[in-house]
C-alpha positions in Angstrom: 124.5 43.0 97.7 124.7 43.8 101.2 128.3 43.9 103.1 129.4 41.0 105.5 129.1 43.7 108.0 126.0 44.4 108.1 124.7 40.4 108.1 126.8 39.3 110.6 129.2 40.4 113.2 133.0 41.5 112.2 136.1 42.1 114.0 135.7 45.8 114.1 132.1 45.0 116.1 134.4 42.3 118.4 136.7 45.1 119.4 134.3 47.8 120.5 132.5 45.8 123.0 136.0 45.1 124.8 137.2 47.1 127.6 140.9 48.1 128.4 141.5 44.9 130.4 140.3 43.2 127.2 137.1 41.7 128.8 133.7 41.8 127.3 132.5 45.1 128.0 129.1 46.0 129.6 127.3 47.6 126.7 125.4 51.0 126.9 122.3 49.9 125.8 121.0 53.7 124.2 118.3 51.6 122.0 116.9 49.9 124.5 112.8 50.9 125.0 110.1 50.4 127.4 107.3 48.6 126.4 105.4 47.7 129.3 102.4 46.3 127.5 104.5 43.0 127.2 104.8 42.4 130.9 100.7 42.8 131.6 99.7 40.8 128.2 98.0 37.6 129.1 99.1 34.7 127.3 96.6 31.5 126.4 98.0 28.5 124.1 95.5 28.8 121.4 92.9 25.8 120.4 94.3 25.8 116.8 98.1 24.8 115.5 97.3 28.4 113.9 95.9 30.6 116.7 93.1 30.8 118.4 89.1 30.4 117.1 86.9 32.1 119.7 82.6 31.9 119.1 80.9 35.4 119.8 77.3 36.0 120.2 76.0 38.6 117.2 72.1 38.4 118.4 69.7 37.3 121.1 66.7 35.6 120.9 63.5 37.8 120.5 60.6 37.9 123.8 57.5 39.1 124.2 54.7 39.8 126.4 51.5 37.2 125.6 48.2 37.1 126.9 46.5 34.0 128.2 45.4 31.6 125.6 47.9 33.1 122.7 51.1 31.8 122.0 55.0 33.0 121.5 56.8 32.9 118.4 60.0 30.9 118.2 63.1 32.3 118.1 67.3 32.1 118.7 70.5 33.7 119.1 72.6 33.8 116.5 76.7 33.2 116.6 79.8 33.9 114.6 83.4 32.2 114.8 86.5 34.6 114.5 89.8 33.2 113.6 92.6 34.8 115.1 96.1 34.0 113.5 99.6 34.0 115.1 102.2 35.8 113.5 106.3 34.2 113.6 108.9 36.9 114.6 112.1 35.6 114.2 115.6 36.7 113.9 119.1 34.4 114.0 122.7 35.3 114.6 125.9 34.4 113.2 129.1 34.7 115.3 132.2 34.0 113.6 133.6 31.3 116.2 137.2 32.8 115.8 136.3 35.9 116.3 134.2 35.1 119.5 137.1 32.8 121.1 139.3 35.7 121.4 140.8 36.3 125.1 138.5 33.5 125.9 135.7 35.5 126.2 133.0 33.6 124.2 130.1 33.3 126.7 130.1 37.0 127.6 130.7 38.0 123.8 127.2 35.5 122.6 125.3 37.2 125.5 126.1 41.1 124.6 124.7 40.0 120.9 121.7 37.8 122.8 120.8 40.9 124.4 120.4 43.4 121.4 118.7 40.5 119.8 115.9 40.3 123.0 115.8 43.8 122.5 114.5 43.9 118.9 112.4 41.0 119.4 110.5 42.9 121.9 110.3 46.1 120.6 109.2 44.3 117.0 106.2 42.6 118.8 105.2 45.9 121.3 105.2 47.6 117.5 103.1 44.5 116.0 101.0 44.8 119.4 99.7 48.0 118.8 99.8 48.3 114.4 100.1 45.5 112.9 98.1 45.2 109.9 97.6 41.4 108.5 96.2 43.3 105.4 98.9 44.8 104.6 101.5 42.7 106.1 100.3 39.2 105.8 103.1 37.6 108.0 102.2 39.6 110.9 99.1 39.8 113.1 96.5 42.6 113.3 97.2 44.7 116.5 95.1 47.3 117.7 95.3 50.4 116.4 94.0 49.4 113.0 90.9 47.8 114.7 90.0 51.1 116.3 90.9 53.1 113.3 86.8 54.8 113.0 84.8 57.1 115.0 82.0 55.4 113.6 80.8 51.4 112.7 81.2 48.9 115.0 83.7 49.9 117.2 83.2 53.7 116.7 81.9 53.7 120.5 85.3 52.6 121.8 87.3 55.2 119.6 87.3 58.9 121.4 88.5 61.6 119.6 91.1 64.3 120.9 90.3 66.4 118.5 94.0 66.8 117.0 94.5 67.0 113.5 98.9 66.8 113.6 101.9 65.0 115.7 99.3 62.9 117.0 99.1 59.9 119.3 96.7 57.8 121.6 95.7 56.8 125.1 94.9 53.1 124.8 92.5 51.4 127.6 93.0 47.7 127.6 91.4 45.1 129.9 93.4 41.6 129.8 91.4 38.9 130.7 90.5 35.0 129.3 86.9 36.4 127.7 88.2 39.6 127.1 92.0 40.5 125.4 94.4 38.3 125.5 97.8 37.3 123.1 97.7 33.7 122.1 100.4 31.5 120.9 99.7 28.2 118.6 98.6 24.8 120.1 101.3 22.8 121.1 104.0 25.5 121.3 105.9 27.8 123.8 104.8 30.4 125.0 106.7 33.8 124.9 110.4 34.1 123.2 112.5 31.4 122.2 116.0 31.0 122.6 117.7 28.3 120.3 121.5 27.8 120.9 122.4 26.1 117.5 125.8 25.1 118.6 128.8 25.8 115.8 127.9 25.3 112.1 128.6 26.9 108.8 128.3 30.1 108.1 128.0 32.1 104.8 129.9 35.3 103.6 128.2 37.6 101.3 130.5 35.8 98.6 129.3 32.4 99.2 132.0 31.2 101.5 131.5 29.4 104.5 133.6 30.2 107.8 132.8 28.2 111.2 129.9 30.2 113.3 127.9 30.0 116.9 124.9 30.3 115.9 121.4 31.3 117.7 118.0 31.4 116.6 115.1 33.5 118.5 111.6 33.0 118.0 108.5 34.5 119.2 105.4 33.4 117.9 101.8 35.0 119.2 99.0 36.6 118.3 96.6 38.9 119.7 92.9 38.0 120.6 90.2 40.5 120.9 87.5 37.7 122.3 85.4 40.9 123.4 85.5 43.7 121.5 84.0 46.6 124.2 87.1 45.8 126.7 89.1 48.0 124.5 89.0 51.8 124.1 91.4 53.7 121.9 91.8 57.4 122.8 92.9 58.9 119.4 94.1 62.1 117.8 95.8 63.7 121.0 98.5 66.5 119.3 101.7 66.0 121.4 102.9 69.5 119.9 100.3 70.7 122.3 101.4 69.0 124.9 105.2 69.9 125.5 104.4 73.9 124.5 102.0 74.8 126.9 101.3 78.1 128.7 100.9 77.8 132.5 97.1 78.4 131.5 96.9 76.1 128.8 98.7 73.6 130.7 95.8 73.6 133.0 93.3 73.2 130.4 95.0 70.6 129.0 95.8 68.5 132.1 92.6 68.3 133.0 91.4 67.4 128.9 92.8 64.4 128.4 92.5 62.9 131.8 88.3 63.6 130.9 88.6 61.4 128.0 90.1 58.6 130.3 87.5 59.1 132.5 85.2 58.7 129.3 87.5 55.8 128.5 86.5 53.8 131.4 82.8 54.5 131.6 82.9 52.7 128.0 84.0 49.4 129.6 80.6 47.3 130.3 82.3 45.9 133.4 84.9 46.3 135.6 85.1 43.1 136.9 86.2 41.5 133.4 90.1 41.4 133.9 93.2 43.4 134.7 92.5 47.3 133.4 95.4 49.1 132.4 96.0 52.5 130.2 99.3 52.9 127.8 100.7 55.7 127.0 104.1 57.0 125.3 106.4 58.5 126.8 105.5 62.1 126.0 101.9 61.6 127.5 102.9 59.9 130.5 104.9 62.9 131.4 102.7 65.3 130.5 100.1 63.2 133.1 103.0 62.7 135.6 103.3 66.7 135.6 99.8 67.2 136.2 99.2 64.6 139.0 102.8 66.6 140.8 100.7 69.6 140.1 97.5 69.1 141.6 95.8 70.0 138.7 94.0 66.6 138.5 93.1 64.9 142.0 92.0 61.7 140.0 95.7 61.2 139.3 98.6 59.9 141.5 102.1 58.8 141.4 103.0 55.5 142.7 106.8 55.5 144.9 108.9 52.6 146.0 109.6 49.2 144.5 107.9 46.0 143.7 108.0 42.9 145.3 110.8 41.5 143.1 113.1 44.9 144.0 112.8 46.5 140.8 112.0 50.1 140.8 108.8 51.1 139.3 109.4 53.1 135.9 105.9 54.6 135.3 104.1 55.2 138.6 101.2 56.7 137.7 97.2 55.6 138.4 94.4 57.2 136.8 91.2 56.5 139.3 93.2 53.5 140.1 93.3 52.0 136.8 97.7 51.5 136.1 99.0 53.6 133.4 101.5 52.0 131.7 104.4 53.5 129.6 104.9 52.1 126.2 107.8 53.7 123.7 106.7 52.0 120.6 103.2 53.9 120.7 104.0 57.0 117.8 103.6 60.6 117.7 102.7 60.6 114.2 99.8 58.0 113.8 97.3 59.2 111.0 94.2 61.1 112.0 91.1 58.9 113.5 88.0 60.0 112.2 
């Protein structure tokens, strides 16, 4: 059976986040991530209480040429409806009420818990975003990585191989747009996370005893809609080991490999006009790229200075033939070989 401490919050957790004048301290936050896809992610209130159901065309009619006085078959287009289901992430927190009244610090103590909470919450559904696997997980959604998981089939055109074979990760093109990509959250509900301040109730111990609690419940629920297939492009199998131990000259070879494949990644996008285009990248690839666009080694690559219109300094920087690219923590350098 677990321990109290790990369920819920204890004294010893109350007295670390206090600083020597006894105030809430202002935490560190060292597991904190960035996951940028969740800021460019369109959202669209689905037209299910489940999700979203979206009708794609599979086949067009057949034409012909005809010569006078003979006629032309009949024929049609053919469709297919696709169900997309939305996935509940959810988490809740106890705070013994005692415990969080001390020094009359209460609103500052619930927040520094809010905040770790946001925190998982976000880097759970960037995770979900990009692996998810309904299959395997029914309670989540399928994200995207396991719907470019082929070099061949259906979607084999949008996978590009790196060639890697170890320590591997990808380059993932995304255009967000209503016909496109787009997350979707149930009919009739919020969008986005959910903050649900549950006031003071009763709490359990891992004995079974009840002690007076704040309590909070979060909520996300959202799903991810792939209405068009083609407007996304998974670059697979790139070996990061090759990355951060390079020579000077295979430095060069590879700065200007990978930013090929992007290249090859756009070109695979039937228009351009769709949506917003962006590229994510973790962090290990997005520096690699930052050091070749300081470099020179790829004139195709920039780095964008200053701050955006809301003050905020911008973390990544980078363009790619003017298409953002994105940096995005939760993207692994150990996903399985694409082939």
């Amino acid at each position: 059976m677990p321990t109290i401490g790990n369920l819920v919050l204890t004294l010893a957790d109350w007295a670390k986040r206090l600083d020597p004048s006894g105030k809430t301290s202002a935490i560190v936050e060292l597991l904190s991530q960035t996951n940028e896809i969740l800021t460019d992610m369109l959202l669209k209130e689905g037209n299910l209480p489940t999700g979203e159901r979206t009708t794609v065309r599979t086949g067009l009619p057949t034409v012909g040429f005809r010569m006078l006085n003979t006629g032309s078959p009949r024929s049609k287009s053919t469709t297919a409806q696709i169900d997309v289901h939305c996935a509940i992430l959810e988490g809740r927190s106890e705070v013994d009420k005692d415990e969080a009244d001390l020094n009359g610090n209460t609103a500052a103590y619930r927040l520094s818990e809010s905040q770790a909470f946001l925190e998982s919450m976000n880097q759970a559904m960037a995770d979900t975003l990009f692996y998810g696997n309904a299959a395997l997980n029914p309670e989540r959604f399928t994200g995207i990585a396991p719907q470019y998981n082929s070099l061949s089939g259906a979607v084999g055109g949008n996978v590009l191989s790196a060639g890697g074979t170890a320590n591997l990760t990808s380059v993932y093109l995304v255009v967000w747009g209503a016909n496109t990509v787009f997350g979707v959250f149930p009919k009739g509900s919020k969008a986005g996370l959910v903050h649900e301040d549950l006031g003071v109730g009763d709490a359990f111990d891992a004995s079974g005893n009840r002690f007076r609690a704040y309590m909070d419940r979060y909520q996300w629920k959202n799903g991810l809609a792939i209405k068009d297939w083609r407007y996304i492009v998974r670059i697979a199998n790139i070996n990061t080991a090759h990355l951060v131990a390079l020579s000077d000259t295979q430095a060069v070879t590879a700065a200007t490999f990978l930013p090929k494949l992007m290249a090859r990644a756009i070109d695979r996008v039937p228009s351009l006009n769709m949506g917003k285009m962006v590229f994510y990248a973790n962090r290990t690839v997005m520096s690699h790229l930052r050091v070749a666009a300081m470099e020179k080694a790829v004139n195709v690559l920039s780095v964008q200075e200053g701050l955006t219109q809301f003050g905020d300094r911008i973390q990544a920087g980078l363009k790619f033939l003017g298409v953002p690219v994105r940096c995005c923590d939760r993207i692994v350098n150990t996903e399985t070989q694409v082939t």
